[in-house]
KOLGU-4560 file (N, C-alpha, C; in nm, 3 decimals, padded with zeros to 5 digits):
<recs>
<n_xx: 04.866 n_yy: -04.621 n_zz: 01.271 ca_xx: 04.879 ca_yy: -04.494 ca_zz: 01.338 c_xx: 04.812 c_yy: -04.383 c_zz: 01.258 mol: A seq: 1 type: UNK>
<n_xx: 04.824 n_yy: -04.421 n_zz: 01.117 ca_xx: 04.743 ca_yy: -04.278 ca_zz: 01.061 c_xx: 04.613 c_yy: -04.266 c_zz: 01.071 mol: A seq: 2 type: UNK>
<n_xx: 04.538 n_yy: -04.417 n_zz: 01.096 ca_xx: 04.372 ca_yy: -04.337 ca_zz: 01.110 c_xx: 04.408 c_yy: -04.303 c_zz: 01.244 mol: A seq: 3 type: UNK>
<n_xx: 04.432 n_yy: -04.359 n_zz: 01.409 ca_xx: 04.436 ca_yy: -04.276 ca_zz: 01.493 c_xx: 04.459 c_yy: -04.137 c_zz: 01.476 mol: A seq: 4 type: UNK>
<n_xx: 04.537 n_yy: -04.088 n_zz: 01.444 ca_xx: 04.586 ca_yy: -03.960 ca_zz: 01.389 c_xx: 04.491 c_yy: -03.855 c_zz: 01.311 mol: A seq: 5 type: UNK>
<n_xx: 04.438 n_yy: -03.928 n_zz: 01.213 ca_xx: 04.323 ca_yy: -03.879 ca_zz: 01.193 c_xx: 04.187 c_yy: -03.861 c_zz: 01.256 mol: A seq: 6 type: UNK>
<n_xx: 04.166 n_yy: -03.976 n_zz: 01.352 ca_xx: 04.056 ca_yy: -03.936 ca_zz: 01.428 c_xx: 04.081 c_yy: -03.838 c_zz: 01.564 mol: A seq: 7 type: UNK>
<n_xx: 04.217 n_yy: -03.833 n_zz: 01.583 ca_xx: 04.220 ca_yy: -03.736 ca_zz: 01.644 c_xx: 04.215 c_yy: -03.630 c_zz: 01.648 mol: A seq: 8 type: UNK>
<n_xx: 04.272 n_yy: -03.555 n_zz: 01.498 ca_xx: 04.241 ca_yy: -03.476 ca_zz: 01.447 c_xx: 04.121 c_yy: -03.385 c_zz: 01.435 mol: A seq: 9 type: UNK>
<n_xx: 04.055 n_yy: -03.529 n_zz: 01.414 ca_xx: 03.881 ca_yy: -03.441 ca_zz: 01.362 c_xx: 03.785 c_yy: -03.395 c_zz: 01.479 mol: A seq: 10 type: UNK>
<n_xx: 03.852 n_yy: -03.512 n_zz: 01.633 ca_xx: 03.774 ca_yy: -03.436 ca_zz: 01.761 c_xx: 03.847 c_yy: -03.343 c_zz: 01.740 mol: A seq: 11 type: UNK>
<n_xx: 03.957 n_yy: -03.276 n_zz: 01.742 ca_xx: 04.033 ca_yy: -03.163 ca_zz: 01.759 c_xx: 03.964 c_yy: -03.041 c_zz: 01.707 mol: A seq: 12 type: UNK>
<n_xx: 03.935 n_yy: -03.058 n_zz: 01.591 ca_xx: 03.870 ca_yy: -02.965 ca_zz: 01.475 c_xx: 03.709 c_yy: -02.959 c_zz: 01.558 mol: A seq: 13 type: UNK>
<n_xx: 03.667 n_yy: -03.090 n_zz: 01.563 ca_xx: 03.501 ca_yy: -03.091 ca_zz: 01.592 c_xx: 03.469 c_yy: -03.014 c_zz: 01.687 mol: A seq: 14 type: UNK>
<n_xx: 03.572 n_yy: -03.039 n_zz: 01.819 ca_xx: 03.553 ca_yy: -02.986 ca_zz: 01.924 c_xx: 03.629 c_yy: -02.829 c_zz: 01.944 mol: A seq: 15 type: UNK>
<n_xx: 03.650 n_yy: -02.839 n_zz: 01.840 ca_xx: 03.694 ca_yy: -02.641 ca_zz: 01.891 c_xx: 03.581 c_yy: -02.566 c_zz: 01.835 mol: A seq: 16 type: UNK>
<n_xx: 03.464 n_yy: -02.623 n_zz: 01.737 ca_xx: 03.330 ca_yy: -02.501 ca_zz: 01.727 c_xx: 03.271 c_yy: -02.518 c_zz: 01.824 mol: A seq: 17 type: UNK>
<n_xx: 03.217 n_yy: -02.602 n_zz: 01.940 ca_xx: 03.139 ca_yy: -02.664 ca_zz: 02.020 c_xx: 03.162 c_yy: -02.549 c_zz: 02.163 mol: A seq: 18 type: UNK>
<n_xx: 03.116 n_yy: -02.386 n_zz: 02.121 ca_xx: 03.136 ca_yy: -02.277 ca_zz: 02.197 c_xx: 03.000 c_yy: -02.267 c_zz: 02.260 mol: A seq: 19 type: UNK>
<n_xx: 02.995 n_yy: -02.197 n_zz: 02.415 ca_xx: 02.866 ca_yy: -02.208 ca_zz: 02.472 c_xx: 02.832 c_yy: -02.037 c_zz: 02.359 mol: A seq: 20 type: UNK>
<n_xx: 02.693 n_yy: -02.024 n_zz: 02.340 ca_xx: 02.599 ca_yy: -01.932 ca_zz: 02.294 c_xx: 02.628 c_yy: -01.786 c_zz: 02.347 mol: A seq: 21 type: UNK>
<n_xx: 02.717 n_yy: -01.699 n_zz: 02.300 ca_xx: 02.721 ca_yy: -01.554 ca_zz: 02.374 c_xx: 02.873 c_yy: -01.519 c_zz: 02.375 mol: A seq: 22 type: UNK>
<n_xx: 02.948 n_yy: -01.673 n_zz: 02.384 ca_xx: 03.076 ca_yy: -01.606 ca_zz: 02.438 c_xx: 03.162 c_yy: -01.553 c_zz: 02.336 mol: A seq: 23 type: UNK>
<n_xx: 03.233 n_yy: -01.471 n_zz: 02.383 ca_xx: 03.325 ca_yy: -01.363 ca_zz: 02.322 c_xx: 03.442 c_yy: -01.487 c_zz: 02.247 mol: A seq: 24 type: UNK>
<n_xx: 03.521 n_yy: -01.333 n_zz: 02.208 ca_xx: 03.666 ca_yy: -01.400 ca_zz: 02.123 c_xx: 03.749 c_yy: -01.459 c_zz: 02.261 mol: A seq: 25 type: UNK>
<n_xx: 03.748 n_yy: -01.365 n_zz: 02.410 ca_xx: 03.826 ca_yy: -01.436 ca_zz: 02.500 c_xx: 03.838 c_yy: -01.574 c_zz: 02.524 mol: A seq: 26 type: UNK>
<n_xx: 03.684 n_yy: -01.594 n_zz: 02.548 ca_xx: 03.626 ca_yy: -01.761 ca_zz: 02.565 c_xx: 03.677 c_yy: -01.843 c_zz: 02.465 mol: A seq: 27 type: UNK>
<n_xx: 03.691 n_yy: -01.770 n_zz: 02.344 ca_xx: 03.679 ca_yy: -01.869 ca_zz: 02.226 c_xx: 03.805 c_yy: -01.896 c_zz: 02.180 mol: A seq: 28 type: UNK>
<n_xx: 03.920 n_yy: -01.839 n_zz: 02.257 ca_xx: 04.083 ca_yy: -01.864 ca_zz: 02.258 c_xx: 04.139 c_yy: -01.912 c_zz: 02.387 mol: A seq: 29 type: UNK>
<n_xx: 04.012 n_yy: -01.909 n_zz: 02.463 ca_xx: 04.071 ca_yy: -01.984 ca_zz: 02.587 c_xx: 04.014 c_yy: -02.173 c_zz: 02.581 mol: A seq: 30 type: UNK>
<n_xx: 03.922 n_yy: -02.189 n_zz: 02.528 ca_xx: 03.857 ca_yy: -02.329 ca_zz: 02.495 c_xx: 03.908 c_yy: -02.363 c_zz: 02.385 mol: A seq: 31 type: UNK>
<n_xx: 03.990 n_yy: -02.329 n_zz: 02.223 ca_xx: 04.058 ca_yy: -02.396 ca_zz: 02.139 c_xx: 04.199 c_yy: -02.393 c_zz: 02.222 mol: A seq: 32 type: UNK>
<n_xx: 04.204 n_yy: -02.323 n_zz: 02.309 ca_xx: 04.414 ca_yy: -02.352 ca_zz: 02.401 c_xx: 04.384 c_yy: -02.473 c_zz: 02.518 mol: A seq: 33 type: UNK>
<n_xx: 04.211 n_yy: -02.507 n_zz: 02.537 ca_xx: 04.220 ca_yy: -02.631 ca_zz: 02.623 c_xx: 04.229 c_yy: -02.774 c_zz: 02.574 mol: A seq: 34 type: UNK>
<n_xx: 04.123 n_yy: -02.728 n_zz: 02.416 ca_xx: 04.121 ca_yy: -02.817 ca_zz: 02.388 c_xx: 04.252 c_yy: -02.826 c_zz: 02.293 mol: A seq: 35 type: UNK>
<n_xx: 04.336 n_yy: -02.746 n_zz: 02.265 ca_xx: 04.501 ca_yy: -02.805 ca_zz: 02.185 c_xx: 04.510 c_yy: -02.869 c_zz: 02.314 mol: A seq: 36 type: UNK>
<n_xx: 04.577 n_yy: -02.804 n_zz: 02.446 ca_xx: 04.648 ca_yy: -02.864 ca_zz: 02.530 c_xx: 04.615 c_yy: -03.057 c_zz: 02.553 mol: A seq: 37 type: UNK>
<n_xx: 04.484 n_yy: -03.076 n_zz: 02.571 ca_xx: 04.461 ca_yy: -03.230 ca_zz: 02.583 c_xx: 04.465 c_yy: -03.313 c_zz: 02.460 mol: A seq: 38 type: UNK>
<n_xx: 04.470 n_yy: -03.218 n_zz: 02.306 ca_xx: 04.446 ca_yy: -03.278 ca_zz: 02.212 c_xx: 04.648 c_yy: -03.373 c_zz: 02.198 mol: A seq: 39 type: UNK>
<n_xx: 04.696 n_yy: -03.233 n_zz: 02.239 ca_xx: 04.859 ca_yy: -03.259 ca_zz: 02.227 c_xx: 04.927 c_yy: -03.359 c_zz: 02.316 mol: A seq: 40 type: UNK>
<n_xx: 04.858 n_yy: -03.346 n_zz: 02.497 ca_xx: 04.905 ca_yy: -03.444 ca_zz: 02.562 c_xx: 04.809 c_yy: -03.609 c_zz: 02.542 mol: A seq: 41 type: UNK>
<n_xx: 04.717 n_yy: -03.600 n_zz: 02.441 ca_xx: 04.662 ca_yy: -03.732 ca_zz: 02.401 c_xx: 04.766 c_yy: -03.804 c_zz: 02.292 mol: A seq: 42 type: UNK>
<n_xx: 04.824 n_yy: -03.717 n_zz: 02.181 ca_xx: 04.900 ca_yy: -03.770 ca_zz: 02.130 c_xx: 05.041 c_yy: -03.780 c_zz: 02.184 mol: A seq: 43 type: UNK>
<n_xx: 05.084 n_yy: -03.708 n_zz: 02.290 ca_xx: 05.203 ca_yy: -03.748 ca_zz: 02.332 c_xx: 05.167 c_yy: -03.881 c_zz: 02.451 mol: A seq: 44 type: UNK>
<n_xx: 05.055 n_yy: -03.934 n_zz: 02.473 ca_xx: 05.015 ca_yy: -04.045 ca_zz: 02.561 c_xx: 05.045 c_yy: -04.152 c_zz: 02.478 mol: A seq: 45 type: UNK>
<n_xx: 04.991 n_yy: -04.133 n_zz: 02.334 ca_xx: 04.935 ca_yy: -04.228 ca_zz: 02.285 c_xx: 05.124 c_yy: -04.287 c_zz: 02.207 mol: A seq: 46 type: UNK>
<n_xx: 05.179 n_yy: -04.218 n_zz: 02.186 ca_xx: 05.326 ca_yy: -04.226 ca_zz: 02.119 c_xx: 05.437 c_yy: -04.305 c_zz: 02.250 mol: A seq: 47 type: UNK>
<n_xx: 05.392 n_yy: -04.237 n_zz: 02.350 ca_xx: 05.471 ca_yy: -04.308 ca_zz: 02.481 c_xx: 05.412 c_yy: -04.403 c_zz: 02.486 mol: A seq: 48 type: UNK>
<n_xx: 05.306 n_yy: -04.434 n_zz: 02.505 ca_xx: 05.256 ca_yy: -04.590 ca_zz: 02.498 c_xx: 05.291 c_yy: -04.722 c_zz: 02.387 mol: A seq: 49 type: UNK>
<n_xx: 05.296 n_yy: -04.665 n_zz: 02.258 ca_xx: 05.334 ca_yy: -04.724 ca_zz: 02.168 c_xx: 05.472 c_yy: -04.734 c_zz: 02.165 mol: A seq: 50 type: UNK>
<n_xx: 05.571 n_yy: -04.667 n_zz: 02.202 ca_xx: 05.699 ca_yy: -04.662 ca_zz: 02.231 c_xx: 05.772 c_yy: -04.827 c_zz: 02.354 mol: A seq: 51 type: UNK>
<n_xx: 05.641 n_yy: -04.787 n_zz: 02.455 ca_xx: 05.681 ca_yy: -04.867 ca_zz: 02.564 c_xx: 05.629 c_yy: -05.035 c_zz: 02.479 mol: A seq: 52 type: UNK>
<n_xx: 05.552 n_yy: -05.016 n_zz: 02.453 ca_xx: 05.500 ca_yy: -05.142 ca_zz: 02.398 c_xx: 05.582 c_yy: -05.198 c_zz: 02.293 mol: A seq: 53 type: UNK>
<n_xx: 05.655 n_yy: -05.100 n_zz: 02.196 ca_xx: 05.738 ca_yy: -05.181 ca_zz: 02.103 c_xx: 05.816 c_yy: -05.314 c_zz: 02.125 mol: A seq: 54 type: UNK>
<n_xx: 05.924 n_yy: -05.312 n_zz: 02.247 ca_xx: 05.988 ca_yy: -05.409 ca_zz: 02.245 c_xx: 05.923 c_yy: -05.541 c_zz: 02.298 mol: A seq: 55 type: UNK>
<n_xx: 05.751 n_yy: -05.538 n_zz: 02.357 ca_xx: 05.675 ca_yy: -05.637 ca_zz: 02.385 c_xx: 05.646 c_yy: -05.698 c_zz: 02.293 mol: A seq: 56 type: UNK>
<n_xx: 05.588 n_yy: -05.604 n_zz: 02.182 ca_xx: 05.542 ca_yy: -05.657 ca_zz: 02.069 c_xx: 05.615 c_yy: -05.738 c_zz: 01.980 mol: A seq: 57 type: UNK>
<n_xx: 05.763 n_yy: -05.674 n_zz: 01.992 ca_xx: 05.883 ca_yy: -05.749 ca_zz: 01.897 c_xx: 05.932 c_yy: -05.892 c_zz: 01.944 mol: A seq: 58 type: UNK>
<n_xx: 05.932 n_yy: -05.893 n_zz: 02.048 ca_xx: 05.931 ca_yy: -06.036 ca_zz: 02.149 c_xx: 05.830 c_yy: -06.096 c_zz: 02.105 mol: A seq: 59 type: UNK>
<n_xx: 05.714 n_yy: -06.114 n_zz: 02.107 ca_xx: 05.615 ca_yy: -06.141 ca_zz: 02.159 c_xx: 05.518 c_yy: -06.097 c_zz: 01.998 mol: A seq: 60 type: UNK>
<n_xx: 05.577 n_yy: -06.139 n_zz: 01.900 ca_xx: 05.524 ca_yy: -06.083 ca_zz: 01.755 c_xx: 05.405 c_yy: -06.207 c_zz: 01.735 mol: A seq: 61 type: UNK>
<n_xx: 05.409 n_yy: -06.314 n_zz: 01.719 ca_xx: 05.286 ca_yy: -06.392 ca_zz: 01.648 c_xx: 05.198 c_yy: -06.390 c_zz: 01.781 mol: A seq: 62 type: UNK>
<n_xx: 05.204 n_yy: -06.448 n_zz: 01.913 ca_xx: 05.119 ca_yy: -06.411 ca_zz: 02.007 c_xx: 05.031 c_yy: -06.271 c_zz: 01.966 mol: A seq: 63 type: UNK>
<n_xx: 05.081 n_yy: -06.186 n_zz: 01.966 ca_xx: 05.018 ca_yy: -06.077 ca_zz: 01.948 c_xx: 04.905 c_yy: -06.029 c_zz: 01.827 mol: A seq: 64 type: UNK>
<n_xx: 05.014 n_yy: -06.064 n_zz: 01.734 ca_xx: 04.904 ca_yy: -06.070 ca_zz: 01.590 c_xx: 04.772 c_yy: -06.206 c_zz: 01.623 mol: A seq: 65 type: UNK>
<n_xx: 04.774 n_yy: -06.277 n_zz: 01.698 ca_xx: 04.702 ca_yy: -06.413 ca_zz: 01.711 c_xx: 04.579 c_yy: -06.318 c_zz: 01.782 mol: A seq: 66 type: UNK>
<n_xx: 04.620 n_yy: -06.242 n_zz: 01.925 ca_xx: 04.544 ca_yy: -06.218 ca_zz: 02.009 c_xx: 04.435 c_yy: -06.068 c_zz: 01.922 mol: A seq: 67 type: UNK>
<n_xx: 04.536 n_yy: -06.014 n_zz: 01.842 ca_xx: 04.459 ca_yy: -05.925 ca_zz: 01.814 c_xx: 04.362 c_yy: -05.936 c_zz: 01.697 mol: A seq: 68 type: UNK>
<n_xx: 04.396 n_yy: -06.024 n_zz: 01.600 ca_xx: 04.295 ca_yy: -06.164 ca_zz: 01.512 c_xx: 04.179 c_yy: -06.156 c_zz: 01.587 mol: A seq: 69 type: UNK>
<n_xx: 04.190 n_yy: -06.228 n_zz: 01.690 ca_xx: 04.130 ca_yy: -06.274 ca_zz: 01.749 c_xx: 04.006 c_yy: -06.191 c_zz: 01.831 mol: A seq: 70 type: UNK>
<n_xx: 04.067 n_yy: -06.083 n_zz: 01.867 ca_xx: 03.960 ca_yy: -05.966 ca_zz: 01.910 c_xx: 03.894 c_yy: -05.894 c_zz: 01.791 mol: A seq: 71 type: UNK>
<n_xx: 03.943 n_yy: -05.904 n_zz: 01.668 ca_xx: 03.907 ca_yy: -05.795 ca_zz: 01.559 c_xx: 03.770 c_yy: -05.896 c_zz: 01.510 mol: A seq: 72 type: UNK>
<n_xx: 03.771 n_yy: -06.041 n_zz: 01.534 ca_xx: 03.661 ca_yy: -06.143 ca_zz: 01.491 c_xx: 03.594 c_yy: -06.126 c_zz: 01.584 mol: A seq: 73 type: UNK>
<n_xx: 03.610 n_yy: -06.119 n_zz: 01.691 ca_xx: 03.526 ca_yy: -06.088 ca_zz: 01.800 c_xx: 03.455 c_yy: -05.975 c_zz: 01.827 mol: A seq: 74 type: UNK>
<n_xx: 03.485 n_yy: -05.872 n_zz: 01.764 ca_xx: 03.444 ca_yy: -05.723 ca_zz: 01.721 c_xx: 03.341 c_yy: -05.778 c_zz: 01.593 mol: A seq: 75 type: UNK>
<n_xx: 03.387 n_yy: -05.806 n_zz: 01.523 ca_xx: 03.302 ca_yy: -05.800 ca_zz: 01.384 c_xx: 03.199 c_yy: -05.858 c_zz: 01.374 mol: A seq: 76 type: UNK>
<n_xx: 03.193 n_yy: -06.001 n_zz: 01.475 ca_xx: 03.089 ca_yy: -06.084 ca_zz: 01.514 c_xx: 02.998 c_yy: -06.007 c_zz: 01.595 mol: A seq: 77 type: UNK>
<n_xx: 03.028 n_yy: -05.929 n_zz: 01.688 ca_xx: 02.909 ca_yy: -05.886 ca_zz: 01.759 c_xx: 02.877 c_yy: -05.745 c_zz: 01.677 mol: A seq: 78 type: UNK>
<n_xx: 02.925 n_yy: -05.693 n_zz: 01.575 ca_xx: 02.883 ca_yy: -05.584 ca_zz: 01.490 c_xx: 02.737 c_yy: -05.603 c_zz: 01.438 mol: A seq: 79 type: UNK>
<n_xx: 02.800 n_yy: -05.753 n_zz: 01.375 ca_xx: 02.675 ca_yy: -05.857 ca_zz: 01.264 c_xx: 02.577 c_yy: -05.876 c_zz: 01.263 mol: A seq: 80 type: UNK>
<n_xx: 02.588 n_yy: -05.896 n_zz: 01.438 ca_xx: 02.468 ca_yy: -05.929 ca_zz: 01.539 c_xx: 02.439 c_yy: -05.842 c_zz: 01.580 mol: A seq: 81 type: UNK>
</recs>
């Protein structure tokens, strides 16, 4: 959870200089309050999701670590390549 957290972070940060050319202080407190608002309901998505998923995962513990093995080799292999 902490690198998520951190990469969320840094769109957060990245994307609040990313102002169109001209605009005022209005613009520029109305686009860092859009981008908090989605930055905040991304992490409250991402916590409800992980919430709901807990008791799957706890059931369902070596399946899971197997499947996700299994995709992280499958990631790394087509990196390689």
């Amino acid at each position: 959870m902490g690198v998520n957290h951190a990469c969320n972070t840094m769109i957060t940060i990245f994307t609040a200089y990313v102002i169109p050319a001209g605009a005022g202080l209005g613009d520029m407190f109305a686009h860092c309050g859009v981008i908090l608002a989605l930055s905040a309901a991304s992490w409250f998505l991402w916590g409800a999701t992980g919430g709901a998923m807990r008791r799957f995962i706890a059931e369902h513990y070596r399946l899971f670590n197997i499947v996700m093995g299994l995709a992280l080799v499958w990631c790394a292999v087509r990196v390689a390549l």
